[in-house]
C-alpha positions as CSV (number, residue, x, y, z in Angstrom):
1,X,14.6,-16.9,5.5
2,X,11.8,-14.1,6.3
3,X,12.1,-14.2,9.5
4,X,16.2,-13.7,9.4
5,X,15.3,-10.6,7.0
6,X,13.0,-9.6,9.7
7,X,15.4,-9.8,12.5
8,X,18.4,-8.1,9.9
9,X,15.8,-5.2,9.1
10,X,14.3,-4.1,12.9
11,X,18.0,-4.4,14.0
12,X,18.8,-1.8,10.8
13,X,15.8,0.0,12.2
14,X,17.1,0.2,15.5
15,X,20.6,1.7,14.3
16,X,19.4,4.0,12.6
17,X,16.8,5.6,15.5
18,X,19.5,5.3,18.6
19,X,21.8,7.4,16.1
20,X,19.0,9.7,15.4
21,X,18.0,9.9,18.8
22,X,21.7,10.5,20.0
23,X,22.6,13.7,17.2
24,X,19.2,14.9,18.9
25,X,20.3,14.6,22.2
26,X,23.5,16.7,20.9
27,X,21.4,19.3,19.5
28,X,19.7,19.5,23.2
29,X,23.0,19.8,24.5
30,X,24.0,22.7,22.4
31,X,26.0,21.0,19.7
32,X,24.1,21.1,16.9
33,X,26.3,20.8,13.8
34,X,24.9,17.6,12.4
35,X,21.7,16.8,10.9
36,X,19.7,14.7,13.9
37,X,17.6,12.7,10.6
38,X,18.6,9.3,8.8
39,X,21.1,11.5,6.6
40,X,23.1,12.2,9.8
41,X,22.9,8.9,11.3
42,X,24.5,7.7,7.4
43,X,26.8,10.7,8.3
44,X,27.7,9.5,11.3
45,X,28.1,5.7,10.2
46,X,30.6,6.7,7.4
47,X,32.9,8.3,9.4
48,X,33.8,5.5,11.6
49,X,36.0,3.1,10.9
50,X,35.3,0.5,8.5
51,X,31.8,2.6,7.7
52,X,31.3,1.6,4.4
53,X,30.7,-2.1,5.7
54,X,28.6,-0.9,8.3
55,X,26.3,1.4,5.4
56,X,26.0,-1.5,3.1
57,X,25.3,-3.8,5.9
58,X,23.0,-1.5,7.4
59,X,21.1,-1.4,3.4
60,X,21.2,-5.0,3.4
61,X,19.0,-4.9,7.0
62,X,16.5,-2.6,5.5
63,X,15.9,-4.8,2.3
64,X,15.3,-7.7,4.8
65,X,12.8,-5.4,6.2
66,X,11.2,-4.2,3.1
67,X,11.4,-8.1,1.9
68,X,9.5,-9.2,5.5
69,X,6.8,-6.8,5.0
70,X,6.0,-7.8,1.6
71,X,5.5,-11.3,2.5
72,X,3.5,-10.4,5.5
73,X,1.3,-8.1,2.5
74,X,1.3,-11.2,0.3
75,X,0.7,-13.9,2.8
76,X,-0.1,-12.9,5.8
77,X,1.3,-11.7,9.5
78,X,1.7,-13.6,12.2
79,X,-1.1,-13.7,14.5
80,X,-5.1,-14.3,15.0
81,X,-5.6,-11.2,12.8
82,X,-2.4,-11.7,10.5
83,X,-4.3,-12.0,7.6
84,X,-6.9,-9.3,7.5
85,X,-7.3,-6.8,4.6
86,X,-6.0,-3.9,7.2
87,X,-2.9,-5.8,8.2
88,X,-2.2,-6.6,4.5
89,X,-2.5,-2.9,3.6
90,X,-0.1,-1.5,6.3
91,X,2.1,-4.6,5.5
92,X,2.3,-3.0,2.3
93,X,2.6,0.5,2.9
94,X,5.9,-0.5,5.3
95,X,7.2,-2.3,2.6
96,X,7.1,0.9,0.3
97,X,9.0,3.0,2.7
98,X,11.2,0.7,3.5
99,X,12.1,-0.2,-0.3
100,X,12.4,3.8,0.2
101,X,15.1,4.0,2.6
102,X,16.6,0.8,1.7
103,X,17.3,2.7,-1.8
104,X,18.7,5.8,-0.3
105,X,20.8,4.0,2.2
106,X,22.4,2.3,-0.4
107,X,22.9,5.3,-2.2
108,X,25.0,6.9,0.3
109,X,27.1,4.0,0.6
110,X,27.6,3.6,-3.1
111,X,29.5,7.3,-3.1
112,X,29.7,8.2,0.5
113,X,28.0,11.8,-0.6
114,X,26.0,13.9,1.0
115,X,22.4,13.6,-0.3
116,X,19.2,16.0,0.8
117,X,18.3,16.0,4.1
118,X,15.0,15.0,5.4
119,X,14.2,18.8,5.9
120,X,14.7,19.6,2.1
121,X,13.3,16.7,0.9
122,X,10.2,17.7,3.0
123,X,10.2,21.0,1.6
124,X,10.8,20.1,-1.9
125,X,7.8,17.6,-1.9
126,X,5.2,19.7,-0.4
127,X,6.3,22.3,-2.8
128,X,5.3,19.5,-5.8
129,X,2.2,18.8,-4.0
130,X,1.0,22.3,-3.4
131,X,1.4,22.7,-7.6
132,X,-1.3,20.1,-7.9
133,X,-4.8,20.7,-8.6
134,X,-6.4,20.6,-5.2
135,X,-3.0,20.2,-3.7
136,X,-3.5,22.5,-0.7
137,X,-6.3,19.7,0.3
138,X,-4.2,16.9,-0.7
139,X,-0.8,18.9,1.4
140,X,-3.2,18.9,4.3
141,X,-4.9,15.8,4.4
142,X,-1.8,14.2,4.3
143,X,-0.7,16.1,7.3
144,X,-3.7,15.2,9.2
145,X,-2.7,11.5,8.7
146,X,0.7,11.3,9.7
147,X,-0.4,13.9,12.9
148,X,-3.3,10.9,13.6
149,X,-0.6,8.0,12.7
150,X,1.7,9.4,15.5
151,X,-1.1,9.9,18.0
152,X,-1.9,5.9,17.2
153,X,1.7,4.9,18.0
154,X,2.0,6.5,20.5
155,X,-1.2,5.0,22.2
156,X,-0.5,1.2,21.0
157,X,3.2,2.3,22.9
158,X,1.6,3.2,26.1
159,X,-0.9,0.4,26.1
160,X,1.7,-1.5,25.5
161,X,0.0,-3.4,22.5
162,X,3.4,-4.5,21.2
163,X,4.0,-7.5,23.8
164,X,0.9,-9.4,21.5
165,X,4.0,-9.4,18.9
166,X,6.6,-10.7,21.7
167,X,8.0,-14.1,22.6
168,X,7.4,-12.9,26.9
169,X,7.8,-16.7,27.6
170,X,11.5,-16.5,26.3
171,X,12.0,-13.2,28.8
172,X,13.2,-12.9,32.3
173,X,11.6,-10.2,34.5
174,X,14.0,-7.9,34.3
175,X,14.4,-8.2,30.6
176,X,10.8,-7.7,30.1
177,X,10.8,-4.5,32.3
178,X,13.5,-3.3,30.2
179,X,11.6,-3.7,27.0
180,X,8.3,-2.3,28.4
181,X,10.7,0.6,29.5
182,X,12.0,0.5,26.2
183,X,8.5,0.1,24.3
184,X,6.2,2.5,26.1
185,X,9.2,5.7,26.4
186,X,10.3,5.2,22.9
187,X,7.2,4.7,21.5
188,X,5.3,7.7,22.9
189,X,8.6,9.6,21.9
190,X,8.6,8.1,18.4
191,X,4.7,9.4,18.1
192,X,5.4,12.3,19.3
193,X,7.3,13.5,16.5
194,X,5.4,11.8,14.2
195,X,2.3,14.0,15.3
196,X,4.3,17.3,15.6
197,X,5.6,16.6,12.2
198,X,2.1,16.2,10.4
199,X,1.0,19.4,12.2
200,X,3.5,21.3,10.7
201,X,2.7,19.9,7.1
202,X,-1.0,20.7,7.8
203,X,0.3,24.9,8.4
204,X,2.2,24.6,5.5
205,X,-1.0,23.5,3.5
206,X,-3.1,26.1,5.0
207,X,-0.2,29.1,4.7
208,X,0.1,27.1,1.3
209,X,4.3,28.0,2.0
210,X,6.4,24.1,1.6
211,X,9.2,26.2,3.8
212,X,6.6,25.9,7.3
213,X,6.9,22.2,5.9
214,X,9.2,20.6,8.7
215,X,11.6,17.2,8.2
216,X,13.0,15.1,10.7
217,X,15.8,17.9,11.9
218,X,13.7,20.5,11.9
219,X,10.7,18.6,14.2
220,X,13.2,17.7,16.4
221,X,15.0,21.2,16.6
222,X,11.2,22.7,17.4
223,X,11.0,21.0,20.4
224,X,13.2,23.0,21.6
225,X,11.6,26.2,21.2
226,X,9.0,24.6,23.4
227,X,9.0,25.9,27.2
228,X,11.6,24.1,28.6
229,X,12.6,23.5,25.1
230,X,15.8,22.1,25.7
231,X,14.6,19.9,28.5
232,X,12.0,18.6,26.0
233,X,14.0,17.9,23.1
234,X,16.2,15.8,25.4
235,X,13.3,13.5,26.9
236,X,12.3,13.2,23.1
237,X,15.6,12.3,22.0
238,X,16.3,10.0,24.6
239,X,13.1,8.6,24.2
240,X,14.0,7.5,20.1
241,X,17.3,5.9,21.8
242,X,15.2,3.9,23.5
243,X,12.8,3.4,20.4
244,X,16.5,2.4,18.9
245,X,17.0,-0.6,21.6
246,X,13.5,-1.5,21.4
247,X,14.1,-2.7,17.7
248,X,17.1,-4.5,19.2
249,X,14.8,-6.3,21.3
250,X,12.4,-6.8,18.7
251,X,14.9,-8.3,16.4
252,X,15.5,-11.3,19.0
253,X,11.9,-11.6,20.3
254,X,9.5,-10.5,18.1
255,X,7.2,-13.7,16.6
256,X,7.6,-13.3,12.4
């Protein structure tokens, strides 16, 4: 049963970053009338045909997920250091955000609205935050771990530390290129943002202004303001389509 959750929930996963990946690569193109965030990849869902099974099937993948990651908190993960206090934790932490999304994806399909994007809801929490007593060290310090989370997935990508988690036996060559392909791009991509995301929350903390606070979107969208912004913002949105089919291959190879 947990590991069909599993499967279910990195599957959900991967939907939701290939559609992400793909309103980003529309942005890069020019075409940037829909959020490139989770609330645009729900946007996107709903309006296909029968999208409303697709949304509550895609919630149902995510409470696998969540449901996966609290066993793994309460019992254990698979592997020599499964167990540990530090596996345990993150194991945890997953199953938090997960429960998260899970929540809000079910949310959307219950009345097919429109809710906040990630962009305002990143704005209106480091606004809270900042109100706090200490909150300008609390705003930052935050920041400075979700910049030093994305610089660690994007390493464990490019040394490629997710084939300890990976059936290789049950892979051909070519299908274990593709995932490595898959693995290392959309893992460094998928860091990345991560890293450019807490960098902006750490300038908001220091300007103490939520606005400079940046979601999903709104990372993406500063890529392109990069040199070769454009170029850029494509290689990083391509690279979360591949984070996308990665899950995908997770969900029929990873050991759970």
């Amino acid at each position: 049963m947990t590991a069909g959750a599993a499967r279910a929930g990195l599957a959900a996963r991967g939907v939701i970053y290939a559609l992400v990946g793909a309103l980003a690569l529309r942005i890069a193109s020019g075409d940037g009338s829909r959020q490139a965030d989770r609330q645009g990849a729900l946007e996107e869902i709903s309006a296909r045909p029968m999208g409303a099974v697709l949304l509550w099937s895609l919630a149902i993948g995510l409470v696998g997920m969540a449901l996966w990651r609290l066993s793994e908190a309460l019992f254990g993960a698979a592997g020599p250091d499964g167990r540990t206090w530090r596996r345990r934790l993150s194991a945890a932490a997953r199953c938090v955000f997960y429960t998260f999304v899970a929540h809000s994806v079910s949310a959307f399909a219950a009345d097919a609205g429109r809710g906040a994007s990630s962009d305002e809801q990143s704005r209106d929490v480091t606004a809270r935050a900042l109100e706090l007593p200490g909150g300008q060290w609390l705003v930052a310090a935050a920041g400075i771990g979700v910049a030093l989370g994305g610089v660690w997935v994007g390493v464990r990508a490019g040394t490629r530390s997710y084939r300890e988690h990976l059936r290789l036996g049950g892979m051909s060559r070519w299908e274990r290129r593709a995932v490595d392909v898959a693995g290392v791009t959309g893992g460094i991509a998928r860091g990345a943002v991560f890293t450019v995301a807490g960098a902006f929350l750490v300038r908001a903390a220091v300007d103490y202004q939520p606005d400079k606070a940046k979601g999903l979107d709104d990372t993406l969208r500063s890529f392109a303001d990069a040199p070769l912004g454009r170029l850029l913002l494509a290689c990083v949105a391509a690279g979360l389509v591949l984070f996308g089919l990665f899950s995908f291959a997770e969900a029929r190879w990873r050991e759970v």
